[in-house]
N, C-alpha and C positions, 0 to 999 in steps of 0.2 A: 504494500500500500504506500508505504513511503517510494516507492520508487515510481509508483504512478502521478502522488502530486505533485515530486520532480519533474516530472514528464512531463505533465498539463501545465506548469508554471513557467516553462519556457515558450518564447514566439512562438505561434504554429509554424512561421517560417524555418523556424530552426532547428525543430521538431524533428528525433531522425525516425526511421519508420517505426510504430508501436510494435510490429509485428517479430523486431528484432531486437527487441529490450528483455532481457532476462528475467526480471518481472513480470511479463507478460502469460507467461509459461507458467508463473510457478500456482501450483494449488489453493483456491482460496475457501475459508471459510464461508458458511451460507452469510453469518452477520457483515466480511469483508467483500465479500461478490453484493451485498444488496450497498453499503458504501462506494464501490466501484462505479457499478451502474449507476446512483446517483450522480456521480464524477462526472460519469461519460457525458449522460446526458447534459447536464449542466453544459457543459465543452460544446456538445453539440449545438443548443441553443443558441448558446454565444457566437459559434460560426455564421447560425443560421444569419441572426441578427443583423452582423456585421457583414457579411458577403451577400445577402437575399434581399434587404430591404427596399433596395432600389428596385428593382425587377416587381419586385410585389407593388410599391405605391405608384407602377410604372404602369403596374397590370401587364405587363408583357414577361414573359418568360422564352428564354432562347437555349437548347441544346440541340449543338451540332447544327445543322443545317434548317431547323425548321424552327420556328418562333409559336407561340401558342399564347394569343392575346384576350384579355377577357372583360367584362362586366361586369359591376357585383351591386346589390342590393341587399340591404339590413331590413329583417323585421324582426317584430317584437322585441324581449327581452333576451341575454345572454343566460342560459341554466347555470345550474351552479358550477358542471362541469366541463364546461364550452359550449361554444355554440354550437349548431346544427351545420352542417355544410351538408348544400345540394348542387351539386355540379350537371349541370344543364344542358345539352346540348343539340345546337339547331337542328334544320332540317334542308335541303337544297342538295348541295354534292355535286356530280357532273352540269358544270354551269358557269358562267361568267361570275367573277368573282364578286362584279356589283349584286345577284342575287346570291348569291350567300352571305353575304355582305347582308343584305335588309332581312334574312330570314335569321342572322345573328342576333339584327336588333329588335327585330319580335321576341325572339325568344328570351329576352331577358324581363321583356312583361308580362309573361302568358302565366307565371305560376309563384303564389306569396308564400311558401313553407311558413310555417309557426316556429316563433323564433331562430332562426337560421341565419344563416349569411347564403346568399341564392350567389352561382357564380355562374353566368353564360359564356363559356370560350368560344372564341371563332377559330375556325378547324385551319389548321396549317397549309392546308391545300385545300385544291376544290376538283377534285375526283370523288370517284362514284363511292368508294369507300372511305369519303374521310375523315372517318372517326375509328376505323379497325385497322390501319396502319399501322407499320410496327415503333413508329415513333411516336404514337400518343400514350404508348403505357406509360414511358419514360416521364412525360410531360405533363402527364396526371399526378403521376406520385410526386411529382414535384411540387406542383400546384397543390397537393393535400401536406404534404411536407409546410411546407412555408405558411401554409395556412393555420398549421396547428400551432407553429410557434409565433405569428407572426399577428393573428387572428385571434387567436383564443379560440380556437375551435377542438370539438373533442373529439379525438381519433376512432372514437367507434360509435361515433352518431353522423357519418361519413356514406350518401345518398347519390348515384347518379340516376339522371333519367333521360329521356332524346323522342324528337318527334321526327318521325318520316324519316330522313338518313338519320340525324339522330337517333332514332330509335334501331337503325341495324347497327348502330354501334353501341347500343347498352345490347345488345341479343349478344354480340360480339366479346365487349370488353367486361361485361358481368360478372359470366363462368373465368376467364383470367386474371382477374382485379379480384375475386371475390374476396380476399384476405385484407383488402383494403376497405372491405364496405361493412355496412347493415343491412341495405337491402336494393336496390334496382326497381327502377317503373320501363317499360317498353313501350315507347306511344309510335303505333302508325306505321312500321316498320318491319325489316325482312331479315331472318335470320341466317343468309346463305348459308356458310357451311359452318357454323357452332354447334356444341353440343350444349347442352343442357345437364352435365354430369357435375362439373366445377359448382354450378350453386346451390349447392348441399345443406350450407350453411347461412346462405342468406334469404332474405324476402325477395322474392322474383312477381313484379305484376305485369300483365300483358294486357294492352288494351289498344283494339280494332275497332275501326265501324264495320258493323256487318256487312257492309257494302263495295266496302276497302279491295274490291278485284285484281288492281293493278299487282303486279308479280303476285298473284296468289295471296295477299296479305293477312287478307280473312280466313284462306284456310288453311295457310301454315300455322296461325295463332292459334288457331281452331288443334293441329295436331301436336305444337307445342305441348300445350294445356293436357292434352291425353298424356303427352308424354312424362309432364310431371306431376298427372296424377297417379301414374304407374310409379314413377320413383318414389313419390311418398308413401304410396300404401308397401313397398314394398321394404322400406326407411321412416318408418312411420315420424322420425325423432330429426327427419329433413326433410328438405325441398319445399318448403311454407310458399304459398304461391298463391294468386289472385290471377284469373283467366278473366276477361269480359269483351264480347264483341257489342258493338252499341247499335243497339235495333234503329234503321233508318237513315244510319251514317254514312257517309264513304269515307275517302280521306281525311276530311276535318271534321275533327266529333264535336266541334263545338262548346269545346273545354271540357265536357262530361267526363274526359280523361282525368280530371284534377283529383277525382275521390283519390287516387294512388298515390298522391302527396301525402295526406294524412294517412292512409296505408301503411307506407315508407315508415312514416314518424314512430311507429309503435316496435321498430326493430330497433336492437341494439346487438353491436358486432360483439362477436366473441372469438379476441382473437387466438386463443388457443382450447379448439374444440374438440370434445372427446373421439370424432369422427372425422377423415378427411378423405374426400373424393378429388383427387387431381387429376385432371384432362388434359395435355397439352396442347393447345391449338396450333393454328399455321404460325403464329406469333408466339414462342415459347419464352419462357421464364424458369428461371433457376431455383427460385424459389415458389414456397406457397404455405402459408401458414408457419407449420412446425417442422416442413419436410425441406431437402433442397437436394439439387443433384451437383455433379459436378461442373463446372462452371465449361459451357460450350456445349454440353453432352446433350444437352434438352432434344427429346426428337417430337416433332408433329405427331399427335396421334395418340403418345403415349399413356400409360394410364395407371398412375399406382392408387390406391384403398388401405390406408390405414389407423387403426384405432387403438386408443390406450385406456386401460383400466387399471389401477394404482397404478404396481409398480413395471406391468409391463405393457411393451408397445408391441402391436400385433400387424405382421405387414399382409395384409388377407389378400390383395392382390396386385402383382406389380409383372407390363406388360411392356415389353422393348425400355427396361427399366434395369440394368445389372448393378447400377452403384447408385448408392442412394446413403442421402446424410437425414439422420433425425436429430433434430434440435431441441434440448431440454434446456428447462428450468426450475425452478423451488414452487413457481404456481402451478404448474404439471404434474409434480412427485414431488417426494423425499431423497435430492443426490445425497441426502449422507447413507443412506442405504443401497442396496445393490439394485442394479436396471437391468431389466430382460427382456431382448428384442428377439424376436420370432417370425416367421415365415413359413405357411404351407408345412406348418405342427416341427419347423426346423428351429434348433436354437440358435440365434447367429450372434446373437452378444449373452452375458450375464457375468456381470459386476458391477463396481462403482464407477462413476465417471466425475474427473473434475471439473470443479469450478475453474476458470480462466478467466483474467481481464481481456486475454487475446481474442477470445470468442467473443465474452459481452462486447467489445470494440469492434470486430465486424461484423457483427450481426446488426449493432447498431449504424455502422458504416452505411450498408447495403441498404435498407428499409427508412430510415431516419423517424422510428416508430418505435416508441418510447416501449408501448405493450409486442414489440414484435423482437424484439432483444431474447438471447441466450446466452445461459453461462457455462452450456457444456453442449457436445455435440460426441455422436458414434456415426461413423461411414461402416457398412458394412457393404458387401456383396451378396446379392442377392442369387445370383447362381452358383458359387463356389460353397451359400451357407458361411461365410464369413463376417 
């Protein structure tokens, strides 16, 4: 511990990497891994603060080549534990840039959350997909990052919703963001190629005019809905969802979509849940919850299921998946006790795992998610049984 407030008490400029401070490595107790993590996060803050703030009262966010500009509106009161963030997202997509341009600034007055900070980004591009791109995940978590510290806003009362393109991009980015939300609205929109396995864990609501024909809209929402009425009966303890197609509608329902506001409002994320269904989309990610693969390996398509009861983690199914990291903490289990992780009735770990500042720092790194940190991880192999 003394060698970590050495560490944070130097410039970040002059900082040499954490990852190769001997400190960093050495085993901590649960009382010094919960002082650590305070550490971090503090740290982290303070970066956020000092390198984000301009970007944020700019409303513009830039990584790498694409910018992701926004809108934001305050209602009501802040709760005790942040505010509400609902991130919005228009409708237009393949189009001149002036009409997605005016369908931005509709959409920043079509919906009042209750207490929240409402945010409408306008989409980086203006192709048919652009909201399911693989540089909006990036630009999201950024955007809920800076918002939590910069906002007051609380990490797991965290809402996206989208109309018409917007809404193929909540179909899209729901199931792979899920770790970042509470819940999802779908307004008017088409799910190309998503699955619906990723939201497990959150509030998923769909809402169509019945009339809504263009690409089939009405009745992919229509087989949606079948679809996760089958996952929940068969997960009775997931997949919470709200199906509605609107009698007399087409395309524009006339706001009737808004019941799914206050819908939304009634979830609260849970970010380390007894159950995880990871999907990986055409857009992959290395992480997801509690679980994470090795950094590159992510393949389209993949599919690992796994649950935890006390002290052990249960990998029930894992499919073009051979290495896989579970990431623990003190609100998950008991690390001063032994951990046993398992596989298709195989044992692939059982002992203790340490506490690290190394872990808590990047887990913290990668997420910038206060509840999304660990202080211990096992990589095991999933074919070898290791």
């Amino acid at each position: 511990m003394a060698g970590l407030h050495a560490w944070l008490s130097q410039p970040r400029p002059d900082r040499p990497a954490l990852a190769s401070q001997t400190f960093a490595d050495v085993p901590l107790t649960r009382q010094q891994a919960l002082e650590a993590r305070q550490l971090l996060w503090d740290d982290h803050v303070a970066v956020v603060k000092a390198d984000r703030d301009k970007e944020w009262n700019d409303k513009s966010i830039t990584i790498g080549e694409h910018t992701l500009r926004f809108l934001s509106r305050q209602f009501g009161n802040k709760p005790k534990n942040g505010w509400n963030l609902y991130i919005s997202m228009h409708g237009g997509g393949n189009a001149a840039a002036q009409v997605n341009d005016q369908q931005w600034q509709n959409q920043i007055k079509l919906y009042q959350p209750k207490d929240a900070l409402y945010i409408a980004p306008r989409a980086p591009t203006n192709t048919w997909d652009l909201w399911h791109e693989a540089h909006i995940d990036p630009l999201f978590d950024r955007l809920i990052e800076d918002a939590v510290v910069l906002s007051e806003v609380d990490p797991n009362h965290v809402y996206i919703m989208g109309y018409s393109a917007g809404g193929d991009g909540v179909y899209q980015l729901a199931p792979r963001m899920a770790d970042r939300l509470a819940a999802a609205a779908m307004m008017a929109g088409h799910p190309n190629d998503a699955s619906p396995l990723g939201l497990r864990n959150i509030g998923f609501a769909i809402h169509v005019g019945a009339l809504d024909d263009g690409y089939n809209r009405n009745k992919v929402a229509a087989e949606w809905g079948k679809k996760l009425d089958d996952l929940a009966a068969a997960d009775p303890k997931g997949y919470a969802h709200q199906v509605q197609l609107h009698e007399g509608r087409s395309h524009w329902m006339n706001l009737e979509d808004k019941v799914a506001v206050d819908w939304m409002a009634g979830f609260t994320r849970d970010p380390l849940p007894l159950k995880v269904v990871w999907k990986q989309s055409t857009v992959t990610h290395d992480r997801f919850y509690w679980l994470a693969v090795p950094a590159k390996s992510a393949k389209a398509g993949s599919l690992v299921i796994a649950s935890r009861d006390g002290q052990t983690i249960d990998i029930e199914k894992a499919e073009d998946v051979p290495h896989l990291t579970v990431l623990l903490n003190d609100k998950m289990l008991d690390l001063d006790k032994p951990v046993t992780i398992t596989s298709a009735g195989r044992e692939l770990f059982n002992g203790k795992v340490e506490r690290r500042v190394a872990e808590l720092a990047a887990t913290l790194a990668e997420r910038g998610d206060s509840d999304l940190v660990f202080d211990a991880a096992v990589e095991v192999d999933i074919k070898s049984g290791k």
